[in-house]
N, C-alpha and C positions, 0 to 999 in steps of 0.2 A: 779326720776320722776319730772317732772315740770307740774303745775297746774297753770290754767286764772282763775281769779275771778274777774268776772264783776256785777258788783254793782254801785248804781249814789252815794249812801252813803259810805264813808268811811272815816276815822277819817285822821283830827280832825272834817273833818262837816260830824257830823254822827245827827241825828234830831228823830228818829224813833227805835223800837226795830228790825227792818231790819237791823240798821248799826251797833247797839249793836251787832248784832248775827256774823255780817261780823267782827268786832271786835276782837270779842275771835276767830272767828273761824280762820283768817290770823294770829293770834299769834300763834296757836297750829301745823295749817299748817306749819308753816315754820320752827317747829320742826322737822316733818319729810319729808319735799321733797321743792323745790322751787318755788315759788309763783312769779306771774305776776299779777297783780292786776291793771285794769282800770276801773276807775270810773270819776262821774262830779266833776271839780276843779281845785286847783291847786296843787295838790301833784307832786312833785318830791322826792319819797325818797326810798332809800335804805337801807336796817337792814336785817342781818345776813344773810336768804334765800327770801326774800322779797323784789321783787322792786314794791312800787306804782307808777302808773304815771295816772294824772289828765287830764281833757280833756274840752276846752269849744267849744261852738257851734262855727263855723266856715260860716254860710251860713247866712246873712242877710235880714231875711222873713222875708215879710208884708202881712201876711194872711188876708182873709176879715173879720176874725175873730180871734181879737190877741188873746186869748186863744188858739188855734190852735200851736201857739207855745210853748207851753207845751206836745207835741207830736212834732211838727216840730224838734225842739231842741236835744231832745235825739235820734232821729233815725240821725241828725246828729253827735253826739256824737259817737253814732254807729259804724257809719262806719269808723269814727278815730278810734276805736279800734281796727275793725278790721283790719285796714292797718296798725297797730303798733306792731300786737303781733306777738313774735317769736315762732317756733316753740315749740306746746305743746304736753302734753300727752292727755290729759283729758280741757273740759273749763264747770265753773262749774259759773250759771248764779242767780241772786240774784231780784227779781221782774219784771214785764212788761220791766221795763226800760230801761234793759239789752238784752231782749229778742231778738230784730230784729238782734244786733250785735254778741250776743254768737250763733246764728242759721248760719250765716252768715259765723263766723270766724271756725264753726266747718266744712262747706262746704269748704271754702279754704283752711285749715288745715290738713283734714280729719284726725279729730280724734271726739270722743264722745262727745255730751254737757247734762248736766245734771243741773236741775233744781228746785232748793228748793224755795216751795208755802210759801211764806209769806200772800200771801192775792190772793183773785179771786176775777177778774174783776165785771163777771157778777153781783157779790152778795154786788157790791158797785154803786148804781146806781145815788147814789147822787154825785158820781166825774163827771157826765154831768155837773155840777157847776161851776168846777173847770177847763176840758178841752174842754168845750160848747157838741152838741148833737153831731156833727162829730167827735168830738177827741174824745170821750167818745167810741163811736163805734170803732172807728180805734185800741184803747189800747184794747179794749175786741179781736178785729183780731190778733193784734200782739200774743196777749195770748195764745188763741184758735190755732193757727200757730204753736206757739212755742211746746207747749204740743204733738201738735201731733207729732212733730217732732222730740221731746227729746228721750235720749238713755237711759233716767231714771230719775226720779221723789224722792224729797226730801220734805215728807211732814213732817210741824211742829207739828201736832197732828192727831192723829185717825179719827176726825172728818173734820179735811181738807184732809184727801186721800181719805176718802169717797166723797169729795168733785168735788175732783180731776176726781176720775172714772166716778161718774155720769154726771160729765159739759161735759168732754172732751173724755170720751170714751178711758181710760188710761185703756191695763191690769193692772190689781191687782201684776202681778209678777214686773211691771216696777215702784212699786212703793212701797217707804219703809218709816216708820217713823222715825224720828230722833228729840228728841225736843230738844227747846233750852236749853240752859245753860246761867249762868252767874258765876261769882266767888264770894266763898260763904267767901274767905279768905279778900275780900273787902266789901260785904255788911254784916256786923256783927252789931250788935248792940253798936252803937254810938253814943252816948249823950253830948250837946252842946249847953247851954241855950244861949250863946251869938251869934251864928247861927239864934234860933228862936228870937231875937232880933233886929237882921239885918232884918228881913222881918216883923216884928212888930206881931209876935204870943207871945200871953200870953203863958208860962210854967205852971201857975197852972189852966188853963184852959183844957178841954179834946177839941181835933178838929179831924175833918175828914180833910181825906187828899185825893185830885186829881191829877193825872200827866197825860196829854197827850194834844197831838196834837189838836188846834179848827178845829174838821172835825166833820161832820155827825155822821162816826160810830163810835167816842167815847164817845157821847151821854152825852156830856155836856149838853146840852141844856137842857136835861130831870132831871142834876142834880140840874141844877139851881133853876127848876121848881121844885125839891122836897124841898130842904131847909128851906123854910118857917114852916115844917111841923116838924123839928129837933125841939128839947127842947131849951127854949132860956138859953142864955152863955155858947152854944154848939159852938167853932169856924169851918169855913171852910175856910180850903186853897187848893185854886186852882191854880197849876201850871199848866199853860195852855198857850202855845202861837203859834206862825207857824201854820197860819190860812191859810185853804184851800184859800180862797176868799178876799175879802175885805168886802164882802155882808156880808160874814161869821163874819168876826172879826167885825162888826160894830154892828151885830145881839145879839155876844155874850157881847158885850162891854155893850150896854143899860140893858141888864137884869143886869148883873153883879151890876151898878150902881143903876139901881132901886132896886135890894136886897140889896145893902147897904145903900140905902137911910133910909131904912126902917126895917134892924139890924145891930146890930152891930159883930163885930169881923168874916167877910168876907175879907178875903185877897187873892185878885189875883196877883200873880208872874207872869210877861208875859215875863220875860226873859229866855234864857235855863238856867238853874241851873248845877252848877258843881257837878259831883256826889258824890263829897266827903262830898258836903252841904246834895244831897238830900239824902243821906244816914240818915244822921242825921233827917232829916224832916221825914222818915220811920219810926224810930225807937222812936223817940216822940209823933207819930200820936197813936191816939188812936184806930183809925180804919182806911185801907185804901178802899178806893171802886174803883172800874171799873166797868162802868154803858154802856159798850159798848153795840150796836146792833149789831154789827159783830166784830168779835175780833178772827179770825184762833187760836191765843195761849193766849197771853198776857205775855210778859218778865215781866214786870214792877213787874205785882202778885207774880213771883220768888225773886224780888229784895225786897220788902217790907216783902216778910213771912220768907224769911233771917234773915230779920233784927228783927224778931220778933213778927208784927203787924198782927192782924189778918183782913181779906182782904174779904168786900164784893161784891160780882160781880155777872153779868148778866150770866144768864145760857145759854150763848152761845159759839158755836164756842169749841175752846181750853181750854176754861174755866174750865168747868165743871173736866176736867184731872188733872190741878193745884191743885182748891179748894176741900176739903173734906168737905162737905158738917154740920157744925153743930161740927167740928172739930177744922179745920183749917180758918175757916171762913163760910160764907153765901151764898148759892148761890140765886137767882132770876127770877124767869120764868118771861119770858118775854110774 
């Protein structure tokens, strides 16, 4: 059996728990059948039943609005894909990004495409920021498109294939849940004072811990806004970078600095971190949180309650499946 798997993420520039998920899952894949794997980059590589091959935009737009090329781009991506892949069995598609290309490649192919929800468009309205009011609409059609046209639906949790059925009008038999995983034989509890030294966290200090993307729906903004309110010589570290915007990243830049103006032991990480480090940052944190407004699942919650930390988050989305509530950590209505 040979398997397409189209995704813009795949390692090593993997940014989001989309490419986490693409990660393990093309490992295990190529356990048992052969993998074709296109995504944004420049991967050429080859391992054991695996070839990746990487793709950049080939079409030089000048939209009247360069945001518009954040949709222009990948639908050129696209169609490189689909004039690249060989004969499959199955092409198994990984967010919007993929979508115009695996619908496409399963028409010239003729064979099935199927389609695991990491996130819905609709229910992210603040990426008009990101791809302006056009490209915002356009990636909600691509979506909408794709859905109805997939041979089967891969949702990350219960409460995204409800999701599913009510946006897009999905039978309920066309769709199954699957959630993520991570490896638990890697995020174990790890301890490394000279880790929390390289990034200037005190050890005999307790800190909250953050990791995610500067976008909207990981509701930084709102944690920013709550910290004043922690006990003082409570630290917080926020790993936080790969900003939707520039509007974004400047937005979240001044608060960050005016809460340090005015406490101390705030430390913002704005590089990716390798996860052998943030393993270690899990497993010293006293507590982690995800303060999302929309969160389908949340990997990262898995990677931290690994390692040991108990984990407060927003009662949305995926969430609530993770956390035991008053157990395993806190949940939050929102």
């Amino acid at each position: 059996m040979k398997v397409a798997l189209l995704t813009n993420e795949f390692p090593p520039e993997i940014y989001g728990g989309a490419g986490i998920h693409v990660k393990y899952l093309s490992r295990e894949l190529q356990e048992l059948c052969e993998v074709e794997a296109r995504c944004f980059g420049l991967q050429n590589d080859t391992e054991k039943n695996l070839h990746a091959l990487g793709f950049s935009p080939k079409i030089k737009a000048q939209p009247t609005d360069v945001r518009f090329n954040k949709i222009l781009n990948p639908l050129d991506i696209n169609l490189q894909w689909a004039a690249s892949l060989p004969p499959v069995d199955v092409i198994h598609c990984h967010t919007w990004y993929s979508h115009f290309g695996g619908v496409l490649a399963s028409r010239l192919l003729e064979c099935p495409v199927i389609l695991t929800t990491h996130s819905l468009e609709p229910h992210r309205p603040w990426k008009s920021e990101q791809l302006g009011e056009g490209g915002y609409a356009m990636s909600c059609w691509l979506e909408r498109s794709a859905y109805e046209t997939a041979d089967g639906v891969i949702a990350v949790s219960e409460g995204m294939k409800r999701d599913v059925m009510k946006l897009y009008g999905v039978p309920e038999d066309r769709v199954q849940v699957i959630y993520n995983g991570i490896d638990p034989d890697f995020y174990t509890p790890t301890f490394d004072n000279a880790i929390l030294a390289k990034y200037g966290i005190d050890p005999s200090k307790p800190f909250v811990l953050f990791v995610g993307r500067i976008t909207r729906q990981k509701g930084i903004s709102q944690l920013i806004d709550a910290i004043p309110h922690l006990a003082p010589g409570v630290q917080v570290v926020l790993c936080a970078g790969t900003p939707d915007t520039q509007e974004l990243a400047e937005e979240c830049k001044t608060k960050i600095a005016t809460l340090q103006a005015t406490r101390e032991g705030v430390i913002w990480v704005q590089e990716m971190m390798q996860h052998s480090e943030l393993r270690v940052l899990y497993s010293h944190a006293t507590v982690f949180v995800t303060p999302s407004l929309y969160e389908p699942f949340g990997i990262i919650n898995l990677e931290a309650m690994s390692c040991g930390t108990p984990v407060v988050g927003s009662a949305v989305g995926g969430i609530p499946e993770i956390i035991v509530d008053g157990k395993t950590g806190f949940l939050v209505p929102l």
